[in-house]
Residue, then its C-alpha position, 0 to 999 in steps of 0.5 A: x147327491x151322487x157325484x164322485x166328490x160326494x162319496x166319503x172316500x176310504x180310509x187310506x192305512x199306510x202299512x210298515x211291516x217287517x212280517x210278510x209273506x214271500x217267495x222265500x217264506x210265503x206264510x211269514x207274515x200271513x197274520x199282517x196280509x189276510x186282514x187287509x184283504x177283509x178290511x177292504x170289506x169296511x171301506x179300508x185301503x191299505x198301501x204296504x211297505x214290506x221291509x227287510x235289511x240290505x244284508x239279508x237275502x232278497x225277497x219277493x212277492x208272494x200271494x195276492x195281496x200286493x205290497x211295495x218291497x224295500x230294503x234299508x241299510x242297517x248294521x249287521x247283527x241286532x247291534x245295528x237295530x237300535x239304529x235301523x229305524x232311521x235308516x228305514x226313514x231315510x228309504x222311505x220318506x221320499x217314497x212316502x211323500x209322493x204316496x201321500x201327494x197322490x193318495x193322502x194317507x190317514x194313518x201310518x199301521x207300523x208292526x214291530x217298534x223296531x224298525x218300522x215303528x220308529x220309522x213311523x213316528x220319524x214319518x209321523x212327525x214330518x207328515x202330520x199324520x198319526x201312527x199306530x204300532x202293533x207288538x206281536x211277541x213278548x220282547x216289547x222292549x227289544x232287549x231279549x238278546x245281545x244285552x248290555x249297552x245294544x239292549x239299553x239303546x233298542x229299549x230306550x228307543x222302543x219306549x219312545x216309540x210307545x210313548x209317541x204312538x196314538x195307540x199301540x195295539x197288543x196281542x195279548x194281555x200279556x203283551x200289555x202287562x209286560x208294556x205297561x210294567x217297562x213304561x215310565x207312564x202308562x202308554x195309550x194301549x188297544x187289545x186285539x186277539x190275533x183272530x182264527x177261523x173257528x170253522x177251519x180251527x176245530x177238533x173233531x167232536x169225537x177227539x178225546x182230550x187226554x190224547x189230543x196232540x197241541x201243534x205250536x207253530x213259530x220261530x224257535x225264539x225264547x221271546x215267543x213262549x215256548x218254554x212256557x208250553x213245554x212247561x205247562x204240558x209237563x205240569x199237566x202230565x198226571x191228568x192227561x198222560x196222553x197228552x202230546x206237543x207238536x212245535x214246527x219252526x226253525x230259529x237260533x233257539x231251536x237247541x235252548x228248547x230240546x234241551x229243555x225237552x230233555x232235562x226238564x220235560x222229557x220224561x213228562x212229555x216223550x213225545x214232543x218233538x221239535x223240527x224245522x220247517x225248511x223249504x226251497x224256493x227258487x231265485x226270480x231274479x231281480 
Protein backbone atom coordinates (compact mmCIF):
# COMPACT_ATOMS: atom_id res chain seq x y z
CA UNK A 1 0.00 0.00 0.00
CA UNK A 2 0.94 3.63 -0.84
CA UNK A 3 -1.46 5.70 0.78
CA UNK A 4 -0.59 8.54 3.33
CA UNK A 5 -2.63 6.60 6.04
CA UNK A 6 -0.50 3.51 5.47
CA UNK A 7 2.76 5.08 6.33
CA UNK A 8 3.97 4.79 10.17
CA UNK A 9 4.01 8.30 11.10
CA UNK A 10 7.21 9.55 13.16
CA UNK A 11 7.67 9.62 16.32
CA UNK A 12 6.46 12.87 18.07
CA UNK A 13 8.99 13.86 21.55
CA UNK A 14 7.65 16.67 23.18
CA UNK A 15 10.85 18.41 24.29
CA UNK A 16 10.82 20.68 28.21
CA UNK A 17 14.27 22.23 28.42
CA UNK A 18 15.74 24.68 30.52
CA UNK A 19 19.25 24.77 28.14
CA UNK A 20 18.62 26.27 24.79
CA UNK A 21 20.32 28.14 22.60
CA UNK A 22 19.55 32.18 22.61
CA UNK A 23 20.37 35.41 21.36
CA UNK A 24 21.69 36.10 24.83
CA UNK A 25 23.54 32.86 24.85
CA UNK A 26 23.47 31.12 21.55
CA UNK A 27 25.79 27.88 22.69
CA UNK A 28 23.64 27.25 25.87
CA UNK A 29 21.92 24.39 25.35
CA UNK A 30 23.65 23.37 21.89
CA UNK A 31 24.07 19.66 23.43
CA UNK A 32 19.75 19.76 23.79
CA UNK A 33 19.16 21.31 19.82
CA UNK A 34 21.92 19.56 17.58
CA UNK A 35 20.53 16.40 18.12
CA UNK A 36 17.15 16.92 17.12
CA UNK A 37 18.08 18.07 14.13
CA UNK A 38 19.94 14.52 13.45
CA UNK A 39 17.05 12.42 15.13
CA UNK A 40 14.82 13.87 12.08
CA UNK A 41 17.52 11.32 10.26
CA UNK A 42 15.59 8.19 12.17
CA UNK A 43 11.83 9.45 11.59
CA UNK A 44 11.84 11.73 15.18
CA UNK A 45 9.87 14.72 15.37
CA UNK A 46 10.36 16.79 17.96
CA UNK A 47 8.00 19.86 19.27
CA UNK A 48 10.47 22.12 22.25
CA UNK A 49 9.50 24.17 24.95
CA UNK A 50 12.38 26.40 25.80
CA UNK A 51 11.65 27.47 29.64
CA UNK A 52 13.10 30.31 31.82
CA UNK A 53 11.67 32.14 34.92
CA UNK A 54 9.66 35.36 34.62
CA UNK A 55 12.00 37.28 36.65
CA UNK A 56 14.93 36.41 34.52
CA UNK A 57 15.77 38.73 31.26
CA UNK A 58 13.89 37.30 28.19
CA UNK A 59 15.32 35.31 25.66
CA UNK A 60 14.83 34.74 22.22
CA UNK A 61 15.60 32.56 19.16
CA UNK A 62 18.83 31.65 18.16
CA UNK A 63 19.70 29.12 15.46
CA UNK A 64 18.06 26.87 13.32
CA UNK A 65 16.34 24.73 15.35
CA UNK A 66 12.86 26.19 16.41
CA UNK A 67 11.29 26.04 19.58
CA UNK A 68 8.33 27.61 21.44
CA UNK A 69 9.93 29.91 24.16
CA UNK A 70 7.96 30.40 27.45
CA UNK A 71 8.33 32.10 30.74
CA UNK A 72 6.45 30.72 34.01
CA UNK A 73 6.30 32.24 37.28
CA UNK A 74 8.39 31.21 39.86
CA UNK A 75 9.69 32.56 43.35
CA UNK A 76 12.86 34.57 43.10
CA UNK A 77 16.11 32.64 44.04
CA UNK A 78 16.57 28.84 44.31
CA UNK A 79 13.99 28.83 47.31
CA UNK A 80 11.15 29.44 44.71
CA UNK A 81 12.69 25.89 42.54
CA UNK A 82 11.12 23.28 44.64
CA UNK A 83 7.92 24.82 43.65
CA UNK A 84 8.74 25.89 39.85
CA UNK A 85 7.50 22.71 38.43
CA UNK A 86 4.03 23.51 39.15
CA UNK A 87 3.98 26.87 37.98
CA UNK A 88 5.64 25.62 34.71
CA UNK A 89 2.66 23.20 34.76
CA UNK A 90 0.38 25.53 35.00
CA UNK A 91 1.77 27.55 31.72
CA UNK A 92 2.06 24.90 29.51
CA UNK A 93 -1.12 22.52 30.00
CA UNK A 94 -3.20 24.53 27.89
CA UNK A 95 -0.54 24.73 25.28
CA UNK A 96 0.21 21.33 25.37
CA UNK A 97 -3.49 19.95 24.96
CA UNK A 98 -3.91 21.91 21.87
CA UNK A 99 -0.21 20.31 20.89
CA UNK A 100 -1.42 17.00 21.35
CA UNK A 101 -4.89 17.47 19.80
CA UNK A 102 -3.54 18.67 16.69
CA UNK A 103 0.14 16.49 16.90
CA UNK A 104 -0.33 13.33 19.53
CA UNK A 105 2.63 13.27 21.36
CA UNK A 106 4.37 9.96 22.20
CA UNK A 107 6.61 10.84 24.79
CA UNK A 108 7.32 13.99 26.75
CA UNK A 109 11.75 14.41 26.82
CA UNK A 110 12.05 16.46 30.14
CA UNK A 111 15.92 18.14 30.88
CA UNK A 112 16.75 18.66 34.28
CA UNK A 113 14.35 17.17 37.28
CA UNK A 114 13.46 20.76 38.13
CA UNK A 115 11.39 22.46 36.71
CA UNK A 116 10.67 21.00 33.65
CA UNK A 117 10.75 17.12 34.85
CA UNK A 118 8.45 17.76 37.54
CA UNK A 119 6.37 19.62 34.90
CA UNK A 120 6.50 16.32 32.75
CA UNK A 121 5.43 14.04 35.14
CA UNK A 122 2.27 16.75 36.51
CA UNK A 123 1.89 16.85 32.20
CA UNK A 124 2.55 12.97 32.08
CA UNK A 125 -0.44 12.24 34.51
CA UNK A 126 -3.02 14.39 33.14
CA UNK A 127 -2.24 13.20 29.13
CA UNK A 128 -1.51 9.65 29.65
CA UNK A 129 1.46 9.80 28.03
CA UNK A 130 5.18 8.68 29.14
CA UNK A 131 7.93 10.74 30.19
CA UNK A 132 11.75 10.70 30.19
CA UNK A 133 14.27 13.00 32.06
CA UNK A 134 17.57 13.32 31.39
CA UNK A 135 20.36 14.67 34.26
CA UNK A 136 23.22 16.80 32.92
CA UNK A 137 25.25 17.55 36.01
CA UNK A 138 26.34 16.21 39.50
CA UNK A 139 23.69 17.83 41.57
CA UNK A 140 21.01 14.94 40.71
CA UNK A 141 19.07 15.89 43.76
CA UNK A 142 19.10 19.94 43.48
CA UNK A 143 20.45 20.36 46.91
CA UNK A 144 24.07 21.71 45.91
CA UNK A 145 23.11 25.10 47.46
CA UNK A 146 20.87 27.25 49.65
CA UNK A 147 20.48 24.17 51.98
CA UNK A 148 18.30 23.33 54.88
CA UNK A 149 14.82 23.26 54.50
CA UNK A 150 14.70 24.58 50.48
CA UNK A 151 17.42 21.76 49.69
CA UNK A 152 14.93 18.90 51.43
CA UNK A 153 12.15 20.11 49.58
CA UNK A 154 14.12 20.19 45.65
CA UNK A 155 15.36 16.66 47.00
CA UNK A 156 12.26 15.06 47.96
CA UNK A 157 10.44 16.42 44.71
CA UNK A 158 13.64 15.47 42.22
CA UNK A 159 13.43 12.02 43.85
CA UNK A 160 9.85 11.93 42.84
CA UNK A 161 10.27 12.80 39.55
CA UNK A 162 13.14 9.90 39.50
CA UNK A 163 10.77 7.39 40.69
CA UNK A 164 7.83 8.25 38.29
CA UNK A 165 10.05 8.81 35.21
CA UNK A 166 10.09 5.53 32.35
CA UNK A 167 13.37 5.91 32.19
CA UNK A 168 15.88 8.63 33.33
CA UNK A 169 18.91 9.05 30.97
CA UNK A 170 22.49 9.98 32.45
CA UNK A 171 25.37 11.45 31.70
CA UNK A 172 27.73 9.58 32.98
CA UNK A 173 28.46 6.63 35.29
CA UNK A 174 28.80 9.17 37.68
CA UNK A 175 25.49 10.87 37.35
CA UNK A 176 24.01 7.29 38.06
CA UNK A 177 25.93 6.13 41.02
CA UNK A 178 25.07 9.58 42.69
CA UNK A 179 21.15 8.90 41.48
CA UNK A 180 21.37 5.52 42.60
CA UNK A 181 23.01 5.93 46.13
CA UNK A 182 19.94 9.10 46.97
CA UNK A 183 17.24 6.71 45.95
CA UNK A 184 15.06 4.69 48.10
CA UNK A 185 14.75 2.06 45.43
CA UNK A 186 16.61 1.91 42.39
CA UNK A 187 15.08 3.88 39.68
CA UNK A 188 14.74 2.89 35.75
CA UNK A 189 17.90 4.29 34.48
CA UNK A 190 19.52 4.70 30.83
CA UNK A 191 23.36 5.70 30.14
CA UNK A 192 24.01 7.91 27.47
CA UNK A 193 27.43 9.75 26.74
CA UNK A 194 27.09 13.50 25.76
CA UNK A 195 28.40 12.75 22.02
CA UNK A 196 31.49 14.75 20.29
CA UNK A 197 32.35 14.87 16.65
CA UNK A 198 35.78 12.97 16.59
CA UNK A 199 36.78 14.60 13.54
CA UNK A 200 36.40 18.25 14.87
CA UNK A 201 37.62 17.02 18.62
CA UNK A 202 41.00 15.73 17.40
CA UNK A 203 44.67 16.69 18.38
CA UNK A 204 47.18 17.15 15.88
CA UNK A 205 49.27 13.89 15.62
CA UNK A 206 52.30 15.67 16.29
CA UNK A 207 50.92 17.13 19.84
CA UNK A 208 53.19 16.32 22.54
CA UNK A 209 51.20 15.23 25.61
CA UNK A 210 53.27 16.49 28.44
CA UNK A 211 52.76 20.02 27.05
CA UNK A 212 49.27 19.71 25.68
CA UNK A 213 46.63 22.39 27.01
CA UNK A 214 43.01 20.59 28.59
CA UNK A 215 40.45 23.42 27.60
CA UNK A 216 37.25 22.87 30.32
CA UNK A 217 34.22 24.92 29.04
CA UNK A 218 30.97 25.27 31.53
CA UNK A 219 29.56 27.59 34.01
CA UNK A 220 31.55 28.16 37.00
CA UNK A 221 29.51 25.92 39.35
CA UNK A 222 30.67 23.42 42.13
CA UNK A 223 28.04 20.96 40.70
CA UNK A 224 29.69 20.67 37.33
CA UNK A 225 33.35 19.18 38.77
CA UNK A 226 35.67 21.63 38.32
CA UNK A 227 37.49 21.15 41.43
CA UNK A 228 37.83 17.57 40.49
CA UNK A 229 39.96 18.89 37.13
CA UNK A 230 41.99 21.13 38.95
CA UNK A 231 42.60 18.33 41.35
CA UNK A 232 43.68 15.72 39.00
CA UNK A 233 46.07 18.10 36.92
CA UNK A 234 47.82 18.91 40.16
CA UNK A 235 48.16 15.39 40.95
CA UNK A 236 49.74 14.71 37.54
CA UNK A 237 52.23 17.37 37.90
CA UNK A 238 55.43 15.15 38.18
CA UNK A 239 54.67 13.40 34.76
CA UNK A 240 53.44 15.95 32.69
CA UNK A 241 55.26 19.40 34.12
CA UNK A 242 53.89 20.83 31.13
CA UNK A 243 50.67 20.22 31.35
CA UNK A 244 48.08 23.27 31.38
CA UNK A 245 44.27 23.97 32.04
CA UNK A 246 42.09 26.20 30.31
CA UNK A 247 38.30 26.70 31.78
CA UNK A 248 36.30 29.21 29.97
CA UNK A 249 32.86 30.25 31.79
CA UNK A 250 31.40 32.51 34.01
CA UNK A 251 29.01 31.55 37.08
CA UNK A 252 28.57 32.44 41.31
CA UNK A 253 31.50 30.09 41.75
CA UNK A 254 33.98 31.58 39.69
CA UNK A 255 36.18 33.02 42.75
CA UNK A 256 35.58 29.30 44.88
CA UNK A 257 37.76 28.19 41.89
CA UNK A 258 40.59 30.65 41.65
CA UNK A 259 41.00 30.30 45.26
CA UNK A 260 41.64 26.81 44.76
CA UNK A 261 44.08 27.67 42.07
CA UNK A 262 45.71 29.51 44.36
CA UNK A 263 46.16 27.56 47.43
CA UNK A 264 45.91 24.18 46.33
CA UNK A 265 46.74 24.02 42.57
CA UNK A 266 48.62 27.08 41.92
CA UNK A 267 52.06 25.88 42.35
CA UNK A 268 51.38 22.62 40.31
CA UNK A 269 49.72 24.14 37.71
CA UNK A 270 50.76 27.93 37.05
CA UNK A 271 49.12 28.33 34.16
CA UNK A 272 45.48 27.46 34.65
CA UNK A 273 43.79 30.54 34.38
CA UNK A 274 39.91 30.95 34.51
CA UNK A 275 37.96 33.97 32.70
CA UNK A 276 34.46 34.56 31.59
CA UNK A 277 33.23 34.39 28.61
CA UNK A 278 30.76 37.23 28.33
CA UNK A 279 29.05 38.66 25.09
CA UNK A 280 26.80 41.51 24.24
CA UNK A 281 23.68 40.88 22.12
CA UNK A 282 21.35 43.33 21.45
CA UNK A 283 17.44 43.36 22.58
CA UNK A 284 15.05 42.15 19.45
CA UNK A 285 12.39 43.31 21.19
CA UNK A 286 9.15 41.62 22.07
Amino acid sequence: MHSDEAMPRPLHVLTLTPFFPSSENEVSGCFVAEPLQQLLEFGVESTVFAVSAMHHPKKYAAGDVAANWLRYPQLPGNFGLSSAGNFLYARLLGRVRELQRRKPIDVIHAHAALPCGHAAMLLSRRLGVPFVVTVHGLDVFNSGWLEGMPAAWRRKISQKVYRTAQTVICVSGKVREILTRGMPEEPRTALIYNGVDPEFFSPAPAIDSRGAEILVVGTLRRSKGHELVLRAIAALKDGFPKLRCRIVGEGPDRAEFVALDAWNCGAAVPAIRARAARRKCADSGD
